[in-house]
Predicted model as a PDB file, atoms N, CA, C, CB and O in Angstrom, pLDDT in the B-factor column:
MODEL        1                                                                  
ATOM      1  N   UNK A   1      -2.107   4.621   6.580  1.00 83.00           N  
ATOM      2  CA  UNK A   1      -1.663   3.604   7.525  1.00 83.00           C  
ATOM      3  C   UNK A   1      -2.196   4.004   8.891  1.00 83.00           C  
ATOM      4  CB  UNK A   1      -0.094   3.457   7.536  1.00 83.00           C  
ATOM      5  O   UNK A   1      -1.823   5.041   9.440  1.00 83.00           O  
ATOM      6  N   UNK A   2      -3.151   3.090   9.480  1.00 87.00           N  
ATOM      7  CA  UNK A   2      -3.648   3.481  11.175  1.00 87.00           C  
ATOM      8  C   UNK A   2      -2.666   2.831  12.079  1.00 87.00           C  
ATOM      9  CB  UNK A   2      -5.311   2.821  11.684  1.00 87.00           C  
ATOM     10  O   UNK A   2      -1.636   2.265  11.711  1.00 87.00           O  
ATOM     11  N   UNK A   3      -3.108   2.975  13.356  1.00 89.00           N  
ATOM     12  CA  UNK A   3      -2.053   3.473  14.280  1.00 89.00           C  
ATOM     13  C   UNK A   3      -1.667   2.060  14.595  1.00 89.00           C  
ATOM     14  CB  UNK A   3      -2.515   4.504  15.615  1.00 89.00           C  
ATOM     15  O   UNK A   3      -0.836   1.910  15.491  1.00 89.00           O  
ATOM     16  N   UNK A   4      -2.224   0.832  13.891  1.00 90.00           N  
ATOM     17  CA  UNK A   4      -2.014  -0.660  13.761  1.00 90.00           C  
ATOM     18  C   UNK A   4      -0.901  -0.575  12.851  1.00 90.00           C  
ATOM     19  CB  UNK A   4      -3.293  -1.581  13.201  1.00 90.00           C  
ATOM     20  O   UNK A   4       0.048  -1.349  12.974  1.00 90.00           O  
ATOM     21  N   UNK A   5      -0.927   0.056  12.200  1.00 88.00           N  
ATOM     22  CA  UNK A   5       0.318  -0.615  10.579  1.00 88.00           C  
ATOM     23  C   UNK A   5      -0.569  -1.005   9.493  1.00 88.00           C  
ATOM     24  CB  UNK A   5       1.447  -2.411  10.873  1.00 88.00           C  
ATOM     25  O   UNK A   5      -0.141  -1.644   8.532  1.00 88.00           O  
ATOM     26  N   UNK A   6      -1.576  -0.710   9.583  1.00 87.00           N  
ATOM     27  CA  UNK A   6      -2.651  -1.197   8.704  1.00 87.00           C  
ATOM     28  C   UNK A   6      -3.349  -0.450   7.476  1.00 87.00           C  
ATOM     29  CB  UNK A   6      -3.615  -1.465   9.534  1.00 87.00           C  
ATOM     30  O   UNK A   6      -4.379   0.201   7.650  1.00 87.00           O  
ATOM     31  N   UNK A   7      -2.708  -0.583   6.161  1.00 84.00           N  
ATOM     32  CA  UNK A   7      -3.614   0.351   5.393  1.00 84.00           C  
ATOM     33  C   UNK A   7      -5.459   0.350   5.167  1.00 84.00           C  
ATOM     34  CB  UNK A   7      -3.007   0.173   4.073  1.00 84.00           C  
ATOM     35  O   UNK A   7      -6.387  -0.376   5.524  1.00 84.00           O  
ATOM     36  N   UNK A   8      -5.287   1.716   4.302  1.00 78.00           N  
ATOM     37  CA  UNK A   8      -6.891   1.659   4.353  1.00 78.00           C  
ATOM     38  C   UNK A   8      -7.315   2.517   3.205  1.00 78.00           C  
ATOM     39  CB  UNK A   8      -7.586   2.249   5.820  1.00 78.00           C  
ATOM     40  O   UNK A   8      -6.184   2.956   3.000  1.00 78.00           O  
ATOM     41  N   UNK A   9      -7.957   3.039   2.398  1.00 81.00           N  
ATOM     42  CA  UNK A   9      -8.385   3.701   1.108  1.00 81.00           C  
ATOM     43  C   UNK A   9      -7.490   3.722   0.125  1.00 81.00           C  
ATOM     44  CB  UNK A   9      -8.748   4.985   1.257  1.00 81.00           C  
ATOM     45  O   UNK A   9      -7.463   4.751  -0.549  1.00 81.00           O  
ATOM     46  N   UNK A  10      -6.495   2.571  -0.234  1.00 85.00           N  
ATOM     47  CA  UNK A  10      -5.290   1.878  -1.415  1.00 85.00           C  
ATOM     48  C   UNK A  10      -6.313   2.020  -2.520  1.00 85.00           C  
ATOM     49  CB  UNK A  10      -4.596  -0.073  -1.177  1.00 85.00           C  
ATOM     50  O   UNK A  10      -7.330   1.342  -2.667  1.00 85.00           O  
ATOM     51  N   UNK A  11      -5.884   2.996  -3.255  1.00 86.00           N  
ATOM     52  CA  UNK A  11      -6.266   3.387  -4.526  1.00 86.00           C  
ATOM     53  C   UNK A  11      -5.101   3.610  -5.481  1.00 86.00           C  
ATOM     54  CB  UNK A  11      -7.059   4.564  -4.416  1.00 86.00           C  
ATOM     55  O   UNK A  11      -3.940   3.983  -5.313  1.00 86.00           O  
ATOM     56  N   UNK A  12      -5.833   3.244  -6.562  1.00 89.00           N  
ATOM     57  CA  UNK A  12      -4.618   2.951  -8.201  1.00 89.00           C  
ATOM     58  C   UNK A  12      -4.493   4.639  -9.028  1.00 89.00           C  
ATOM     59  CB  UNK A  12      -5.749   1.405  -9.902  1.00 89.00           C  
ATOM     60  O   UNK A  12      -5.310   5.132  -9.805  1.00 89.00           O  
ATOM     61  N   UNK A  13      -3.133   5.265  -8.511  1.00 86.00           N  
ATOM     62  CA  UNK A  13      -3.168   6.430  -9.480  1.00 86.00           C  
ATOM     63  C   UNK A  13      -2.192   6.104 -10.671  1.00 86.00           C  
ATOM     64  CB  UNK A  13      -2.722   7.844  -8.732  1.00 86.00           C  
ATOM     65  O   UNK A  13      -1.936   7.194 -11.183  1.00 86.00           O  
ATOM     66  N   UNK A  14      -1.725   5.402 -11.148  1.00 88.00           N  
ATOM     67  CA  UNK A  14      -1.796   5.364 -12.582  1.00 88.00           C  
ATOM     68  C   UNK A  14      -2.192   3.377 -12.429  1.00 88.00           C  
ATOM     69  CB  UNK A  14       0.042   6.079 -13.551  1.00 88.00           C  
ATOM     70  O   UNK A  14      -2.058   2.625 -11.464  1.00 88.00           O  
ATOM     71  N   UNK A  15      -2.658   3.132 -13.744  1.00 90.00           N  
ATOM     72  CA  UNK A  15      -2.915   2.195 -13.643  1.00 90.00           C  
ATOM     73  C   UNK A  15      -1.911   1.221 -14.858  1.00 90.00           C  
ATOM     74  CB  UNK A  15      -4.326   2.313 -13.623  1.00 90.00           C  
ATOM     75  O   UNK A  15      -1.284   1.725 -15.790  1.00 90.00           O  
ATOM     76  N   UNK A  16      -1.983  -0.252 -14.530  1.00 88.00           N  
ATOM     77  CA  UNK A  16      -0.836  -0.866 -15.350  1.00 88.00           C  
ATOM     78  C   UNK A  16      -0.961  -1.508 -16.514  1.00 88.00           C  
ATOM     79  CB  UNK A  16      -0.225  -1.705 -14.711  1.00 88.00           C  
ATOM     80  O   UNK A  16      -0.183  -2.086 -17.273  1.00 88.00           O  
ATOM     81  N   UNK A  17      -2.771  -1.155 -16.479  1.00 91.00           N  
ATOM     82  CA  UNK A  17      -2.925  -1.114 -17.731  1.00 91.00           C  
ATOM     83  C   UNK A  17      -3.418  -2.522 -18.055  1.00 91.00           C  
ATOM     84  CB  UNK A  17      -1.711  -0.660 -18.404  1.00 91.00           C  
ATOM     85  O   UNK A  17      -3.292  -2.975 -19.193  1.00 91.00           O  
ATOM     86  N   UNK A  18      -4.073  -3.336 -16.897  1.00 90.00           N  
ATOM     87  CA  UNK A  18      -4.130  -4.527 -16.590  1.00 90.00           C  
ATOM     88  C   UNK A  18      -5.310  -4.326 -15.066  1.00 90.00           C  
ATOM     89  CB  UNK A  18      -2.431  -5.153 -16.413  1.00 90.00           C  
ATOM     90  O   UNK A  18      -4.819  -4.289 -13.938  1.00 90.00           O  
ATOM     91  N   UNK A  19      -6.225  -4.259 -15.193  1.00 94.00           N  
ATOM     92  CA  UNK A  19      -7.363  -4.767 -14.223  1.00 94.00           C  
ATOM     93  C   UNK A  19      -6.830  -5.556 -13.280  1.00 94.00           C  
ATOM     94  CB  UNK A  19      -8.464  -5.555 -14.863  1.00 94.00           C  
ATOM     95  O   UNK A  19      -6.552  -5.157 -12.149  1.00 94.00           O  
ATOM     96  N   UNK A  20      -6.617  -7.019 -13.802  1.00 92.00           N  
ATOM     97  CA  UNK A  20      -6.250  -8.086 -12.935  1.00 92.00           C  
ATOM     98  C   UNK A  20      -4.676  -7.685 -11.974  1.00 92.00           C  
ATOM     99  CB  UNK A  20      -6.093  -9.499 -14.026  1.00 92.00           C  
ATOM    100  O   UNK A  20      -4.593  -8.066 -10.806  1.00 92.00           O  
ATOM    101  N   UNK A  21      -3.657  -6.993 -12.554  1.00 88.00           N  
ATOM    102  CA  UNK A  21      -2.658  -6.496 -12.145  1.00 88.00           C  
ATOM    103  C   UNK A  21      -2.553  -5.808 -11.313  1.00 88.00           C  
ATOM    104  CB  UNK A  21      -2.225  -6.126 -12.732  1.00 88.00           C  
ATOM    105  O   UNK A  21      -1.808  -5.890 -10.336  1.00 88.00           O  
ATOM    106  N   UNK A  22      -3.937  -4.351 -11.834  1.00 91.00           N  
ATOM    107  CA  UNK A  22      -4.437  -3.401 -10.866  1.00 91.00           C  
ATOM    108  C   UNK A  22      -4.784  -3.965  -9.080  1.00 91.00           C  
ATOM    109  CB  UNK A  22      -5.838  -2.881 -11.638  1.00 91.00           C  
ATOM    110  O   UNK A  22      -4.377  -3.841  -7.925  1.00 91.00           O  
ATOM    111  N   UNK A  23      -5.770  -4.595  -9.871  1.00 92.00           N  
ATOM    112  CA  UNK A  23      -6.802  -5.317  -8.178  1.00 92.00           C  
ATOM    113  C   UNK A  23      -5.646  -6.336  -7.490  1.00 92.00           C  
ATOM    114  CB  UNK A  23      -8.730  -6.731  -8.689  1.00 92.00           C  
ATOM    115  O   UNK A  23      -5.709  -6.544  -6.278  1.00 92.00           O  
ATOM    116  N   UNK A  24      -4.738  -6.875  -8.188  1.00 88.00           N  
ATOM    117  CA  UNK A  24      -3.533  -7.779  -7.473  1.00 88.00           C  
ATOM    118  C   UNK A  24      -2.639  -6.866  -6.207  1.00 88.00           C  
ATOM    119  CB  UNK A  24      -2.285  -8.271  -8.864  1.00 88.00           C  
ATOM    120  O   UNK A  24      -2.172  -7.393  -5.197  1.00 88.00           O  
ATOM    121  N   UNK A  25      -2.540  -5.334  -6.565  1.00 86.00           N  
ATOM    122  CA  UNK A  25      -1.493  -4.254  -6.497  1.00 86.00           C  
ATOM    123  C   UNK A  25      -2.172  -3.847  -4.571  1.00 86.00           C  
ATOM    124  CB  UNK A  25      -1.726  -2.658  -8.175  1.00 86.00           C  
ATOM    125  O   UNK A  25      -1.730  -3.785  -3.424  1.00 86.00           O  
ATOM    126  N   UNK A  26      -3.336  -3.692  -5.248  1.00 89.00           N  
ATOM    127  CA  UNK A  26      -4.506  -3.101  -4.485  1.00 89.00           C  
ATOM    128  C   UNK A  26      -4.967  -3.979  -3.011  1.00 89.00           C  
ATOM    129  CB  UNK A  26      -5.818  -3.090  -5.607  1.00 89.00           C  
ATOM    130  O   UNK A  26      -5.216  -3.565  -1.879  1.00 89.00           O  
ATOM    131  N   UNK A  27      -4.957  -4.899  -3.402  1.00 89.00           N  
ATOM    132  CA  UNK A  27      -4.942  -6.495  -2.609  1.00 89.00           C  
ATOM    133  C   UNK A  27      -3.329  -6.645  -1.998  1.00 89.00           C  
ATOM    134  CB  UNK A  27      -5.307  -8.061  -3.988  1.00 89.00           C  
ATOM    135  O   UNK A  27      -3.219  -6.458  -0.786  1.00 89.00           O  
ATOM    136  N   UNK A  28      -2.649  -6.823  -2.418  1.00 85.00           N  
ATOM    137  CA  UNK A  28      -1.651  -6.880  -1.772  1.00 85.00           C  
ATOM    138  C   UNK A  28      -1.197  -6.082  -0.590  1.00 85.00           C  
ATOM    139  CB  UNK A  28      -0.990  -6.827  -2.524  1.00 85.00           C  
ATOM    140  O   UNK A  28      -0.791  -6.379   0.533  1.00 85.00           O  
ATOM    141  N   UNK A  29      -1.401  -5.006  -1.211  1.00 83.00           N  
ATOM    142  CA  UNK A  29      -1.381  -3.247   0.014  1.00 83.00           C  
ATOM    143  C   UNK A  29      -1.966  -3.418   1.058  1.00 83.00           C  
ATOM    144  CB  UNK A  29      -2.245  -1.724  -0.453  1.00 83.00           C  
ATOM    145  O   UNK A  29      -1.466  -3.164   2.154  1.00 83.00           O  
ATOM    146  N   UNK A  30      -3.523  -4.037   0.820  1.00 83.00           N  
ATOM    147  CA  UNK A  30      -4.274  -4.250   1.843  1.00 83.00           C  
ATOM    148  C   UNK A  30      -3.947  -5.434   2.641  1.00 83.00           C  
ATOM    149  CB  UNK A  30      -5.484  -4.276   1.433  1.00 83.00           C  
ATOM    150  O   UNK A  30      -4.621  -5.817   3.597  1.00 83.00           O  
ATOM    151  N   UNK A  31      -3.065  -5.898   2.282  1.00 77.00           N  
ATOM    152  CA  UNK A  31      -2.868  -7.041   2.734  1.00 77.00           C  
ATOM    153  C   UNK A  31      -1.241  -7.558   3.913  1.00 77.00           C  
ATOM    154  CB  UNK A  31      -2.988  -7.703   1.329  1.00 77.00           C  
ATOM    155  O   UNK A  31      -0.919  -8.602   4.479  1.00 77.00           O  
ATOM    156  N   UNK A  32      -0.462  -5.821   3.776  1.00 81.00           N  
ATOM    157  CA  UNK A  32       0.653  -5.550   4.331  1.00 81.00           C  
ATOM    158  C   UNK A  32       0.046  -5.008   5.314  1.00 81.00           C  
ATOM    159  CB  UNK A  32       1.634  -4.854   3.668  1.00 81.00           C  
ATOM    160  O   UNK A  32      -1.092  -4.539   5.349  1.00 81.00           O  
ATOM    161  N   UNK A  33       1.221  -5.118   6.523  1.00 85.00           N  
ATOM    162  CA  UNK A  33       1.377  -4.317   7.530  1.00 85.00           C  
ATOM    163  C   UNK A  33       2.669  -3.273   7.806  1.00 85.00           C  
ATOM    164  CB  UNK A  33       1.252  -5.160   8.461  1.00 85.00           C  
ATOM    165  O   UNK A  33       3.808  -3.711   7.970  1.00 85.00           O  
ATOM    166  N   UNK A  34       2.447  -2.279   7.827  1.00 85.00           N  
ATOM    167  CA  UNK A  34       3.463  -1.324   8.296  1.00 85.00           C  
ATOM    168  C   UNK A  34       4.058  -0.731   9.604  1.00 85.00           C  
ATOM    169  CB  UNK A  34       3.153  -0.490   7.834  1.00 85.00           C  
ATOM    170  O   UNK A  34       3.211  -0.587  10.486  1.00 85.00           O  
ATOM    171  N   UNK A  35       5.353  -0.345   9.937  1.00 88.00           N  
ATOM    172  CA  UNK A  35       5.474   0.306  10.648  1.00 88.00           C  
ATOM    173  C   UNK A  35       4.555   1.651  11.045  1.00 88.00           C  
ATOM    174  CB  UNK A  35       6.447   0.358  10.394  1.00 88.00           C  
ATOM    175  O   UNK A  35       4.711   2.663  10.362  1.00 88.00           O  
ATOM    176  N   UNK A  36       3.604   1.655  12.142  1.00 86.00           N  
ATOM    177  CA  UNK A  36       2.966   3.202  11.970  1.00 86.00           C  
ATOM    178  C   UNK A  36       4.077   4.229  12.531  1.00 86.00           C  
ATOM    179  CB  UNK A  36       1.395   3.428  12.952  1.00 86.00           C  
ATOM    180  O   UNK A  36       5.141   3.963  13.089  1.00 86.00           O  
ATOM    181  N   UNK A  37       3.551   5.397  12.238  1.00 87.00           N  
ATOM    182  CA  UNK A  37       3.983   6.730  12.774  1.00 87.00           C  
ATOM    183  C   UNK A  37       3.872   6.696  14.578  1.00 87.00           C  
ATOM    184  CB  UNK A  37       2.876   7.995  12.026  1.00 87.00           C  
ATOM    185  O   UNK A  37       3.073   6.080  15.283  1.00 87.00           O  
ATOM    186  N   UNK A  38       4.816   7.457  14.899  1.00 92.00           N  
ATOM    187  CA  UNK A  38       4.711   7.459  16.506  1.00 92.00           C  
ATOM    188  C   UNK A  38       4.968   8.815  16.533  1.00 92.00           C  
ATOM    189  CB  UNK A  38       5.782   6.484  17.488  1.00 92.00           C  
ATOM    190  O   UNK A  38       5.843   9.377  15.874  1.00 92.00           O  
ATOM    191  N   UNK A  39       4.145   9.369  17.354  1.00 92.00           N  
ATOM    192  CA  UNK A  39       3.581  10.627  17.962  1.00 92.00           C  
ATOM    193  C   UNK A  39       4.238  11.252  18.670  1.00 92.00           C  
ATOM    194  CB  UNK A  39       2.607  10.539  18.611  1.00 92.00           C  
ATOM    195  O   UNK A  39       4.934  10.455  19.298  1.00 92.00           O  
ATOM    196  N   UNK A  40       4.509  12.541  19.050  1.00 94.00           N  
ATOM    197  CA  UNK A  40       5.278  13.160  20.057  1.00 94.00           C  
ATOM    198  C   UNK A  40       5.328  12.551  21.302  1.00 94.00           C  
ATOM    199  CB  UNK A  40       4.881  14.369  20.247  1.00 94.00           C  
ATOM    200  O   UNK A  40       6.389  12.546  21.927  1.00 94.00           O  
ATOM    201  N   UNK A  41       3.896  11.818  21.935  1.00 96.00           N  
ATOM    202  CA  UNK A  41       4.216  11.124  23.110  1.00 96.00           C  
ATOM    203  C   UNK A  41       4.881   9.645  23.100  1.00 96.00           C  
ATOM    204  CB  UNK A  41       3.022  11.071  23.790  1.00 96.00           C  
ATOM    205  O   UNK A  41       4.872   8.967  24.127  1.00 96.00           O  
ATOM    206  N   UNK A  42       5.382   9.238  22.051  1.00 95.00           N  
ATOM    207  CA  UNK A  42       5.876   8.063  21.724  1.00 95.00           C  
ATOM    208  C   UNK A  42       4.805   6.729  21.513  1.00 95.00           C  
ATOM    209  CB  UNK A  42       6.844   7.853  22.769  1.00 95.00           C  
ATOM    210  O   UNK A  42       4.974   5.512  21.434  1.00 95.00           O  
ATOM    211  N   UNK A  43       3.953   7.381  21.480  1.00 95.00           N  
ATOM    212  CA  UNK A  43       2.905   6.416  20.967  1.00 95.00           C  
ATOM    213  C   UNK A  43       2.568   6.571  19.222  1.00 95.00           C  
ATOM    214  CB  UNK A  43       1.464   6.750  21.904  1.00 95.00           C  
ATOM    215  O   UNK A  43       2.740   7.452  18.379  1.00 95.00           O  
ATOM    216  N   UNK A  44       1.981   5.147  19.239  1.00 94.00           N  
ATOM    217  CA  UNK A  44       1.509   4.711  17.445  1.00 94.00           C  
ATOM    218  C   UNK A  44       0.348   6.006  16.969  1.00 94.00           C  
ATOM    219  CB  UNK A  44       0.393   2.680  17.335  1.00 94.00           C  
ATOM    220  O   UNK A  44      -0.390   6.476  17.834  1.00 94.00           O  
ATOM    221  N   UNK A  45       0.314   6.273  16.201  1.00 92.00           N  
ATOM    222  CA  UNK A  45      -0.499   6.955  15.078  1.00 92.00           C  
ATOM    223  C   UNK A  45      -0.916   7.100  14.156  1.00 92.00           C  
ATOM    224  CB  UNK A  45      -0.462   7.428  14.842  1.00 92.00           C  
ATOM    225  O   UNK A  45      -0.109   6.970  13.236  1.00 92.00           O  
ATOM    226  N   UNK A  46      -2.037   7.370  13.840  1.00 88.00           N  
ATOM    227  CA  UNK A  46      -2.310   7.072  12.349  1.00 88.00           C  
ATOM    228  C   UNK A  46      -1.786   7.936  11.247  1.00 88.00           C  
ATOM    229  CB  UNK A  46      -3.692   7.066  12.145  1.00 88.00           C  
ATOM    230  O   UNK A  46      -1.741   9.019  11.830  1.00 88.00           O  
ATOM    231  N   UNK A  47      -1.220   8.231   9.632  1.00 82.00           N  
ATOM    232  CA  UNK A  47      -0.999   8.859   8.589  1.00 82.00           C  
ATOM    233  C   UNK A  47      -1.247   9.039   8.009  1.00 82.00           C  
ATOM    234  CB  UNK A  47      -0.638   8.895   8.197  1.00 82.00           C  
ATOM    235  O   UNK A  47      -1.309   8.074   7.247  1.00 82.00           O  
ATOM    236  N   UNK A  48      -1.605   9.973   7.577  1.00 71.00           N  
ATOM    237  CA  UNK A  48      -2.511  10.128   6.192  1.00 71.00           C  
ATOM    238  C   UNK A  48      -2.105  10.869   5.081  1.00 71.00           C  
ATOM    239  CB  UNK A  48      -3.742  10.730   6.434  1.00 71.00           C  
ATOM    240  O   UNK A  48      -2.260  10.673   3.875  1.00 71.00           O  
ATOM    241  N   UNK A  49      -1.325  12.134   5.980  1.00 63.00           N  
ATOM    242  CA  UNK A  49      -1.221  12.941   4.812  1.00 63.00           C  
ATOM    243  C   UNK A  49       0.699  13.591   5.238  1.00 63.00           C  
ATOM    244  CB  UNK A  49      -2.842  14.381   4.782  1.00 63.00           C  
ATOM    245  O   UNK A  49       1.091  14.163   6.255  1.00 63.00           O  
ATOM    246  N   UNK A  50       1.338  13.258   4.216  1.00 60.00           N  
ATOM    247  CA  UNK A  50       1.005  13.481   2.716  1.00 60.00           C  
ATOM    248  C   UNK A  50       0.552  11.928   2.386  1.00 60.00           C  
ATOM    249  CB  UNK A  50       2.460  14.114   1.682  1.00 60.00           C  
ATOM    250  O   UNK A  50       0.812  11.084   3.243  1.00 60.00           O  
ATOM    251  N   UNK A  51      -0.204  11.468   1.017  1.00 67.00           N  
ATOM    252  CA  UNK A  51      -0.612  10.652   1.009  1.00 67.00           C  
ATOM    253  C   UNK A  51       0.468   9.586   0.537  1.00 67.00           C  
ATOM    254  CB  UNK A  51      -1.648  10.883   0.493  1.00 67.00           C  
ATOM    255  O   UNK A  51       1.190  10.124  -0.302  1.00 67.00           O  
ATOM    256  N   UNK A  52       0.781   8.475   0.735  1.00 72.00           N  
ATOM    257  CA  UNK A  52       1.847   7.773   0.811  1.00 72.00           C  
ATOM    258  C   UNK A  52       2.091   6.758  -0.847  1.00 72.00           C  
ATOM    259  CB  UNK A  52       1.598   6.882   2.282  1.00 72.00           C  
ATOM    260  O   UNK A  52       1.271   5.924  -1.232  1.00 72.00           O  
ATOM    261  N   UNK A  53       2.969   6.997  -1.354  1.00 77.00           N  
ATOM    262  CA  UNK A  53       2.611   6.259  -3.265  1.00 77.00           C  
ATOM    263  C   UNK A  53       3.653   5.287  -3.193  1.00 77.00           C  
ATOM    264  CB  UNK A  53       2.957   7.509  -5.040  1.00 77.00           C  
ATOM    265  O   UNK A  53       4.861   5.460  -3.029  1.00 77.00           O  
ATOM    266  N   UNK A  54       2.784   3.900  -3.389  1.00 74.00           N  
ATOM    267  CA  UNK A  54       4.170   2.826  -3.634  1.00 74.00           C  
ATOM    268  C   UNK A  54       3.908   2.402  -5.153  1.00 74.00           C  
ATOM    269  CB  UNK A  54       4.208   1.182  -2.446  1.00 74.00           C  
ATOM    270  O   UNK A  54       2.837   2.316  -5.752  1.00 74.00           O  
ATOM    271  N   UNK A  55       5.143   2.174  -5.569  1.00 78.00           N  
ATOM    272  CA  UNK A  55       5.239   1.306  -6.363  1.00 78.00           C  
ATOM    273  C   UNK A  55       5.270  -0.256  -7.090  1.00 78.00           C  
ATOM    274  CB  UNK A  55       5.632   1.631  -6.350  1.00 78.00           C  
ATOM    275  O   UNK A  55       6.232  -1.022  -7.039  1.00 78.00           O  
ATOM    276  N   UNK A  56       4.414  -0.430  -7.540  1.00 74.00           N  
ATOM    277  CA  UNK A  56       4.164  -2.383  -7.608  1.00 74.00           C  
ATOM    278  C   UNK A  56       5.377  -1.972  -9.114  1.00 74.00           C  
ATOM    279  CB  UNK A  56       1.637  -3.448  -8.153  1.00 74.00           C  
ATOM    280  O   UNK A  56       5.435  -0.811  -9.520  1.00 74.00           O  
ATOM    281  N   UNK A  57       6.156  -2.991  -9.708  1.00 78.00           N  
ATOM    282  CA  UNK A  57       6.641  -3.408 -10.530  1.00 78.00           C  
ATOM    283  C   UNK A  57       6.670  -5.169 -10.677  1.00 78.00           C  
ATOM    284  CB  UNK A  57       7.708  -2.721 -10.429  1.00 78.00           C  
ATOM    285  O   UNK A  57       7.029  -6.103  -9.961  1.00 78.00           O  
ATOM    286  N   UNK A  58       6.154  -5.026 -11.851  1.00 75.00           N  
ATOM    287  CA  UNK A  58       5.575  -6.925 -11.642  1.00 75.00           C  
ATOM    288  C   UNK A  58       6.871  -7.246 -13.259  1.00 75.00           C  
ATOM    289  CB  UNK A  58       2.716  -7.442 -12.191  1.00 75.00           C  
ATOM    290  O   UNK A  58       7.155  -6.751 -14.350  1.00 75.00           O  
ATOM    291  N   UNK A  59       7.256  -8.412 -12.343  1.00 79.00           N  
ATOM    292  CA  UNK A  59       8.301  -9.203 -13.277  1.00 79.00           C  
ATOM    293  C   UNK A  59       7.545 -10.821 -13.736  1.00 79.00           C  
ATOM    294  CB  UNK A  59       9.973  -9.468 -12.225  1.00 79.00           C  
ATOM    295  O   UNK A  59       7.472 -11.848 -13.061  1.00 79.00           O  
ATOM    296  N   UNK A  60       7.130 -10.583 -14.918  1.00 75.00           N  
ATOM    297  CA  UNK A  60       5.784 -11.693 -15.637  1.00 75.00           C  
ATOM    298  C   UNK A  60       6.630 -12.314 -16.311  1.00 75.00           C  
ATOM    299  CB  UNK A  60       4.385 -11.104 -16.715  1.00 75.00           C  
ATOM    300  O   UNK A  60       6.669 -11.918 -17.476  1.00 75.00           O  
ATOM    301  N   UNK A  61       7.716 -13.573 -15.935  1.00 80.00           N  
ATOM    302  CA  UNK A  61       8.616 -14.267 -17.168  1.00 80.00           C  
ATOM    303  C   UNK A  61       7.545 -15.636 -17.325  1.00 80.00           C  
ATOM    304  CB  UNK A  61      10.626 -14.774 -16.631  1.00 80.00           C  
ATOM    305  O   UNK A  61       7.021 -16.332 -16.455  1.00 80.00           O  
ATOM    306  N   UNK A  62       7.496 -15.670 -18.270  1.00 77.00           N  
ATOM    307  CA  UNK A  62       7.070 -17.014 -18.728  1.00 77.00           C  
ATOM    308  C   UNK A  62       8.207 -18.245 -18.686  1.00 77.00           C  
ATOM    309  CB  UNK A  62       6.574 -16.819 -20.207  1.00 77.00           C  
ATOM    310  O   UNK A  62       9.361 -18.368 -19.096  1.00 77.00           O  
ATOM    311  N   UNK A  63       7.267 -19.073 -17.980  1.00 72.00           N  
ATOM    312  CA  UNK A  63       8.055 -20.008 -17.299  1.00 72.00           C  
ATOM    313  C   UNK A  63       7.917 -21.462 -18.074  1.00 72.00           C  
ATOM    314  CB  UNK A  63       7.578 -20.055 -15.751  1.00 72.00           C  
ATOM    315  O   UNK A  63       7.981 -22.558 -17.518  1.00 72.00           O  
ATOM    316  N   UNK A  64       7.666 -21.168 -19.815  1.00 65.00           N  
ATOM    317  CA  UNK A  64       7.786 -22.339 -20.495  1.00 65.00           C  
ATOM    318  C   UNK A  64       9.181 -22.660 -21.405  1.00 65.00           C  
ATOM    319  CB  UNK A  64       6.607 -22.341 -21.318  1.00 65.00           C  
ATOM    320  O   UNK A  64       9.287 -23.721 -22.019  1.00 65.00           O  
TER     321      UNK A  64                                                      
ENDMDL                                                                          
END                                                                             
């Protein structure tokens, strides 16, 4: 996350076993904004490490 709220190198460590699911997960991330980190001088910052792991859980009901 840079010092915008903005992610950046969203990569899939386990995968769901689903491509289309994957790149949905991946896209989405990139597609949030976060609170960034603020710095000892009270200013925004960028994060990197430790590296930050979210979880997608996708609820697929069929809607027939």
């Amino acid at each position: 996350v840079d010092k915008d709220g903005r992610t950046s190198d969203v990569k899939i460590v386990q995968s769901s076993g689903f491509d289309r699911l994957d790149e949905a997960a991946v896209k989405g991330l990139n597609n949030n904004r976060f609170e960034p980190a603020i710095g000892t001088d009270g200013k925004p910052i960028a994060m990197c490490n430790p590296p930050w792991v979210f979880t997608y859980v996708w609820d697929l009901k069929d809607e027939h």
